[in-house]
N, C-alpha and C positions, 0 to 999 in steps of 0.2 A: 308357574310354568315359564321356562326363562326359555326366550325367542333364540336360534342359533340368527348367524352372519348369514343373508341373502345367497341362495346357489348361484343365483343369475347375476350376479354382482360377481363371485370370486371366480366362476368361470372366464369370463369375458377379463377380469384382471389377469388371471393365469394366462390366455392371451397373449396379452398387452405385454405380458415380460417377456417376449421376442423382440421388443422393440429399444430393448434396453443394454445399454453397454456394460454390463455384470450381473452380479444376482440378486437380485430384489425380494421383498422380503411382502408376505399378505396376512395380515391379521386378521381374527376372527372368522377363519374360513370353516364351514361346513365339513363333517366329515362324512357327507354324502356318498353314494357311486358312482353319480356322476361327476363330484369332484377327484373321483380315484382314477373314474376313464379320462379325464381330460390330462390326470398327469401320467399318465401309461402311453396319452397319444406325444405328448413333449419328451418323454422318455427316450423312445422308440423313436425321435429324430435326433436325438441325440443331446436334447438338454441332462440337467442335473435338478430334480427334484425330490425334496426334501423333506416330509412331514412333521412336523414336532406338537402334536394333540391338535389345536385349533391355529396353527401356524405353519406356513407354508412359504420354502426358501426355491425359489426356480433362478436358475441358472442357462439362460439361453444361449450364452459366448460359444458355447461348445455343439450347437448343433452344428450337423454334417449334413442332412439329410434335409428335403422341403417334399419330400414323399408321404402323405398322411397313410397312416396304417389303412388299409382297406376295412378290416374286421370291426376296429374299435369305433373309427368314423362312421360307418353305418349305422352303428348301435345307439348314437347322440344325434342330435340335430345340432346341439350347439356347439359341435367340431368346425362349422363351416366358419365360427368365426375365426378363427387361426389362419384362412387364408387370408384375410387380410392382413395382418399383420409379418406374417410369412415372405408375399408377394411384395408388399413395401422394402421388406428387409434384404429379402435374398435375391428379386427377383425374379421369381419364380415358384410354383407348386403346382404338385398334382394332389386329387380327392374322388372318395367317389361320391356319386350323389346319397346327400345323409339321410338316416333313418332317426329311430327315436320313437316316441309316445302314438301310436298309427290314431292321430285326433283328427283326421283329412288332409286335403291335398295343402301342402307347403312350399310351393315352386320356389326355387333360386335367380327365378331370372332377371330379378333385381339385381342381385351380387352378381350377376355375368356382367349386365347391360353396364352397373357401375364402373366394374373392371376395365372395362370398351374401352369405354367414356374418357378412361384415364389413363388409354393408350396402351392397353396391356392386349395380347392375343389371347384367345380363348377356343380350346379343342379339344372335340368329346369325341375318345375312343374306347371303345370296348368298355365302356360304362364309366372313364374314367377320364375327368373333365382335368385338363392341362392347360396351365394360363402361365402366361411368359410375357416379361415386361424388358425390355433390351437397355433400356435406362430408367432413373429414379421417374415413380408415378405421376402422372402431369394436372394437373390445374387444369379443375373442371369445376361446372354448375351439373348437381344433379336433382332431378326432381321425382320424389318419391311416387309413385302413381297410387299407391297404396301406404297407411302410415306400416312401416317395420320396425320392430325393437332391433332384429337379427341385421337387416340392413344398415339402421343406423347404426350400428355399433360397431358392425365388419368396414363401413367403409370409411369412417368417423377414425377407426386406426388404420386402414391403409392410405391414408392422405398425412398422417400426422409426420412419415418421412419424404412423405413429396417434394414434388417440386412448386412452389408459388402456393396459391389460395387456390383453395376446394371450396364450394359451396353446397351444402344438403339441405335442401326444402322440404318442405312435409315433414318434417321428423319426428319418430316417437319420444313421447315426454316420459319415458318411466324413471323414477327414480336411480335403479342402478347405473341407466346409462350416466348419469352426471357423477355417483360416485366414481365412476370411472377414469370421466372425461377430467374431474377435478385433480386427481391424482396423475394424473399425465401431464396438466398444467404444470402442475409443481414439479416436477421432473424433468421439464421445458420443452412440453410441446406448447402448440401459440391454437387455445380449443377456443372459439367467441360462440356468446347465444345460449350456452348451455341453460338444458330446463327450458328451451324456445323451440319455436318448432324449423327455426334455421340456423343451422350450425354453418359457420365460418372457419376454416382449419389453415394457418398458414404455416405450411410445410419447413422440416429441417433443412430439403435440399438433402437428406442421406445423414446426419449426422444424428446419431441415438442416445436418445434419451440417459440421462444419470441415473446411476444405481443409487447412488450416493445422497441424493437428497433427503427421500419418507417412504414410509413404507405403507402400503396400501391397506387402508382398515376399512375392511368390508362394512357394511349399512347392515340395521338389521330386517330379517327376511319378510317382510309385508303380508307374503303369503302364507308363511306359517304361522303366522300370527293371526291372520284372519281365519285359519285354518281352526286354532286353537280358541279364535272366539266364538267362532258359530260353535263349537263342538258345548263348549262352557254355557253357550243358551239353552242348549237344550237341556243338557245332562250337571252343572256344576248348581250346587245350593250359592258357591262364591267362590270363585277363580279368578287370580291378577295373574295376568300374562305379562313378564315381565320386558325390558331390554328390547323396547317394538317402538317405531315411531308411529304415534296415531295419525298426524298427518299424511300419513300414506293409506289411510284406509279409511278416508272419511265416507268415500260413498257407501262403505259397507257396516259401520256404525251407522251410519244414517237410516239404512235400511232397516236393522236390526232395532234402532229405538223406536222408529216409524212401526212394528211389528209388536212393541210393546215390552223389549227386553231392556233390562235395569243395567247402562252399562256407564261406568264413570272414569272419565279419562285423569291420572294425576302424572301433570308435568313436571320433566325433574328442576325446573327453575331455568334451564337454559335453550337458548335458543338449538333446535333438532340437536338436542339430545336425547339419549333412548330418555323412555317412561313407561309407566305402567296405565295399563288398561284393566280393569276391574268389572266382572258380568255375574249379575247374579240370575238365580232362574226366578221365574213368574211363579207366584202364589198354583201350589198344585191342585189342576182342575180346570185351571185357565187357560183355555189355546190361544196362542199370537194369531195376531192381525196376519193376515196374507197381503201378500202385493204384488203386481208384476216386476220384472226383471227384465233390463238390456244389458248384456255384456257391452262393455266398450272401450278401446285402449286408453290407457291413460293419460286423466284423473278420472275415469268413467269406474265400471265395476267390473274387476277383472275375470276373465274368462277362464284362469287356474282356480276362480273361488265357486266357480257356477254350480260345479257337482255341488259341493259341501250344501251349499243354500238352498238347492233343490234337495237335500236332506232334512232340512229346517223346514223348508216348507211342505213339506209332508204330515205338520204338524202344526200346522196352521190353519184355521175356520178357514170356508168357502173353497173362492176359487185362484187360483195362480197360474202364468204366462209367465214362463221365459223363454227369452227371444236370443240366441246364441247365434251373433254377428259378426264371432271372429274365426272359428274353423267349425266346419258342416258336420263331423263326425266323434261329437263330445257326449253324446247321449247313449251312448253303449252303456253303461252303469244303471240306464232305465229298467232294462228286462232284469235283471237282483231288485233292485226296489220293489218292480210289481210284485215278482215271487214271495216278498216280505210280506205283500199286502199292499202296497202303497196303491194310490189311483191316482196313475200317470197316462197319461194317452203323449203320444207321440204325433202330432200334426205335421212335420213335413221335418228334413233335416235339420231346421235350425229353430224349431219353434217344439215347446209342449205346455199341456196344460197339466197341471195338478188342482188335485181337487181334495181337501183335508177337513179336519186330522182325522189320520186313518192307523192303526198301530201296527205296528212290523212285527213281524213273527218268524219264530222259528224255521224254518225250511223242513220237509218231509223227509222220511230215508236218507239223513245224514247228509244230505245236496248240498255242497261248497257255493259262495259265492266267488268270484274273482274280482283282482284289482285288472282296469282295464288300463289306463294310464298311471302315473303319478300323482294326479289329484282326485281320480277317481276312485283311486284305490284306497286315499282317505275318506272319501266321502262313504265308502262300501265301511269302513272299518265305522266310523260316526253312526254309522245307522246301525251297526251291530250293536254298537256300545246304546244305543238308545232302544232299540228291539227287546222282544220278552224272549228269551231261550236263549239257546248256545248257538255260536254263530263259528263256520270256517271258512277264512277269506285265503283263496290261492293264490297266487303269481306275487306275490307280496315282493320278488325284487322291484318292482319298478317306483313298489312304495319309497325303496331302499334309495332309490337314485336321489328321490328328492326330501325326504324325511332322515332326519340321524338317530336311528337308536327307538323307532317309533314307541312300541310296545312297551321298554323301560320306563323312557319318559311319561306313558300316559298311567303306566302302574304306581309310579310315584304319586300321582295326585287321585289313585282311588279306583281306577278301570281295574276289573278283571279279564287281563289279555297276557298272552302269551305265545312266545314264536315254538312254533312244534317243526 
């Protein structure tokens, strides 16, 4: 099972090519929907974007417009990064406040305050937040109150045309931001700290980045790979997931062997280069070890892997705790697992207990399950695929935004699934 290029990685690159003086070019990008809404929103200002299978040519010389689409912006959360990059360049955008995945409250008032901070106005009318910077963005210290990927990443490119040094403290450490930040290096932005939890940016003063340098090769997706290894615990006799960096998912290997599942990492001899990851399932009749669970941003355990793991641990002796410390409203995917049968109790918004192994079943009178988010929506499909009967999972676009092609791809190595 070969891992696609990071979503969260090629969005925030698709970005980033506003900041650029011609068209730049993105390798191994995702053919997600939400890679398809993020180039409908650069469209619709009048870039030039360009698909070619897993490559993607954006062209931002030619926008007109710093007016984010109403319709499509709502539909992503990670539209908001665009203003940063926008507001550096044009000086100027409007947005409205974004939607996305409903996983709980998501405030912006980080990317306002940043904004302030760095001498920009900011006005919300009629739902529609207008920020206007009279000249290039100014030389600030900011300090995160909360760690952000979306923060660090929106403000991380709006300083990179600035004026003087920006400073971001607290910063999230997830990998894509550095692929990102490294590719802007090279292209001559001035990025220090990367992979630290303070980023140093000393600004072009207004002059944009080279087309001409390299072209941005997306990382591969952490999450779908982690995705694709809990699924191979439960359900694979032997599965290698290929084209995945395992240093990005140690804490979730670790879990998983801590659990008792056989899983063996072969590096490809170079330093973060992809590699394969290799899982086989436990002797049948044997349930995994249970353990407790903290989400936590990264290098902790990621909060897009949570559902999936609480599908695992459904099939695990005793009892399990996880504790969901990054958004309050991730456990919507509970009430389908209980109707399987699982024994979940739900303790307060950010906490449940499971209690296993318990076997998932068929649903009664034909009853669909739904995907609730993007990762929920795999973990609903994970647990069909591991369930006794036939299973109908609805809302399956939201699978579509982060997953490419899901259904093929899992029919290739043996599921019986299919899009109706």
């Amino acid at each position: 099972m070969a891992v696609n290029g990071a979503k969260n990685a090629a969005l925030k690159a698709m970005a980033a090519a506003v900041l650029f003086d011609g068209p730049v070019e993105l390798q191994n990008s995702p053919n997600t929907d939400d890679i398809i809404t993020m180039a409908e929103i650069l469209k619709r200002l009048g870039a030039n974007v360009e698909r070619h299978d897993h490559r993607l040519e954006i062209d931002a010389s030619m926008i007109k417009s710093t007016d984010m689409n109403l319709e499509l912006s709502q539909s992503m959360r990670a539209s908001i990064v665009l203003t940063g990059p926008l507001l550096s360049r044009f000086g100027e955008v409007s947005f409205p406040a974004p939607g996305g995945c409903v996983i709980g409250a998501r405030p912006i008032d980080l990317f306002l305050e940043g904004y302030k901070k760095m001498g920009a106005n900011v006005v919300l009318e009629n739902n529609i937040y207008r920020i206007t910077a009279s000249r290039s963005l100014n030389n600030t210290d900011i300090l995160f109150n909360k760690v952000s990927v979306g923060g660090t990443e929106t403000l991380m490119m709006a300083a990179v045309l600035g004026k003087g040094k920006t400073t971001l403290k607290n910063c999230a450490l997830e990998p894509e931001i550095g692929n990102v930040a490294r590719w802007l290096n090279a292209c001559g932005a001035n990025i220090k700290g990367i992979d630290t939890l303070t980023l140093e940016i000393e600004g072009t003063g207004g002059k944009l980045l080279s087309s001409r340098n390299e072209p941005f090769v997306t990382i591969p997706d952490r999450v779908e790979a982690g995705s694709f290894l809990i699924l191979g615990a439960l359900c694979a006799d032997d599965l290698s997931i290929t084209n995945c960096r395992p240093e990005h998912l140690e804490s979730t290997i670790g879990l998983l062997r801590e659990s008792g599942v056989s899983i063996e990492v072969l590096t490809a001899g170079k330093e973060k280069s992809p590699s394969i990851i290799r899982v086989r399932n436990n002797e049948p009749g044997i349930p995994f070890k249970s353990f407790n669970l903290r989400t936590h941003e990264y290098p902790g355990f990621p909060t897009d892997l949570q559902a999936q793991l609480a599908v695992f641990l459904t099939q695990a002796e005793h009892e399990s705790v996880i504790l969901e410390t990054i958004f309050e409203g991730r456990f919507k995917y509970v009430e389908d697992l209980v109707k399987m049968g699982a024994n979940i109790t739900v303790m307060n918004p950010h906490e449940i207990l499971i209690k296993g192994p318990t076997p998932l079943s068929q649903l009664p009178d034909d009853e669909e399950l739904r995907a609730h988010d993007i990762r929920a929506g795999f973990a609903i499909v994970e647990a069909a695929l591991v369930g006794r009967g036939k299973f109908t999972v609805n809302s399956i676009h939201l699978i579509d935004r982060g997953y490419e092609k899901l259904e093929e791809r899992l029919r290739a190595i043996g599921a019986d699934i299919k899009r109706v």
